[in-house]
C-alpha positions in Angstrom: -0.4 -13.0 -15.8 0.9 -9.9 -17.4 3.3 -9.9 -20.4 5.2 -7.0 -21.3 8.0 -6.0 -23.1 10.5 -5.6 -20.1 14.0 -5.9 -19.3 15.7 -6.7 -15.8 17.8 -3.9 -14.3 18.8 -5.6 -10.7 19.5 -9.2 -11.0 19.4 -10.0 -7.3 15.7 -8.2 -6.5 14.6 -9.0 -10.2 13.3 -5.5 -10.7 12.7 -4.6 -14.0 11.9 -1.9 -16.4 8.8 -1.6 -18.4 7.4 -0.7 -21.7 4.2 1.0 -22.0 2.3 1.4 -25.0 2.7 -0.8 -28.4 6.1 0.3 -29.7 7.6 -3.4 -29.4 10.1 -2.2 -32.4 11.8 0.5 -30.4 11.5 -1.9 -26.9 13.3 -4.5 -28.8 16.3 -2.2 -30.0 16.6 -1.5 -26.5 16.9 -4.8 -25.0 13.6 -5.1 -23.6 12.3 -8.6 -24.5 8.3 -10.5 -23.5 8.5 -10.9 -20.1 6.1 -11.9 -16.9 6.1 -9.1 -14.7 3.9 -8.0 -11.7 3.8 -4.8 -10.0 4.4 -4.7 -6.7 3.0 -2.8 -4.0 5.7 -0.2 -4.2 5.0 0.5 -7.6 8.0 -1.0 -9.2 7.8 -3.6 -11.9 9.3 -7.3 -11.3 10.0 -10.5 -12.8 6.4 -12.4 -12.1 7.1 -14.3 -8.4 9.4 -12.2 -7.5 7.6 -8.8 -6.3 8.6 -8.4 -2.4 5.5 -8.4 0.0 4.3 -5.6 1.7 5.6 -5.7 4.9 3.3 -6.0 7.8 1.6 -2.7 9.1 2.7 -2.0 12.6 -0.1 -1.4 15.4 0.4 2.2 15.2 -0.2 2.1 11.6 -3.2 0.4 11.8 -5.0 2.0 14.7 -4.1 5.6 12.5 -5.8 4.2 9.6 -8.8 3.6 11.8 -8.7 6.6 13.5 -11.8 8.8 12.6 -10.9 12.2 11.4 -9.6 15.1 14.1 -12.6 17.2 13.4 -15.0 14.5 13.9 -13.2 13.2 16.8 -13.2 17.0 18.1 -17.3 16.8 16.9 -17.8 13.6 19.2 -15.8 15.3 22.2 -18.7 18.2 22.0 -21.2 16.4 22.0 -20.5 14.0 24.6 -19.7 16.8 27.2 -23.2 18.7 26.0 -25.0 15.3 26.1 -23.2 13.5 29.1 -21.7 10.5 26.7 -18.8 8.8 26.0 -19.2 8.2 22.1 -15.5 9.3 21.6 -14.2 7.6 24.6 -15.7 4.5 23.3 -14.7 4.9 19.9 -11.2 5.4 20.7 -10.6 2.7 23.3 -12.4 -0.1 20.8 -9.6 0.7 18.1 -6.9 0.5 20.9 -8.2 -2.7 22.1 -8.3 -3.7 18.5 -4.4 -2.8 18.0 -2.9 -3.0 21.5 0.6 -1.7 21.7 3.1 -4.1 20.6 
């Protein structure tokens, strides 16, 4: 729970905007009044229950975020072709297995 002086600028989404720092005189002349808030994953501040969810990654997103690094992945391909291994191959084709196209 998080109170802070606050004041709703979009009715419908509940978004609000926020005070920081102690100055509850110059919030209150304002129209910013104790509130609930949460942030949401966005970054913008909302009344508390009503911060929208992050919306689902897609599988794209997801395999990226598991990809390792282009130089190490260019690393592993050099190495497997001096050593006669599939490192990166096997790498790779565990994260695609892991997100399969949708």
């Amino acid at each position: 729970m998080t109170i802070k002086y606050a004041k709703i600028t979009n009715e419908e989404t509940k978004l609000c905007e926020v005070g920081i720092g102690t100055n509850t005189e110059f919030y209150q002349s304002i129209g910013m009044i104790p509130m609930e808030v949460e942030q949401g994953y966005n970054g913008g501040w909302y009344l508390m229950g009503y911060a929208p969810a992050e919306p689902e990654k897609t599988y794209a997103e997801k395999r990226l975020a598991e990809y390792p690094p282009i130089g190490e992945q260019l690393d592993m391909i050099y190495w497997d072709k001096i050593n006669g291994t599939t490192l990166w191959q096997d790498i790779i084709t565990t994260i695609k297995e892991k997100y399969p196209k949708e």
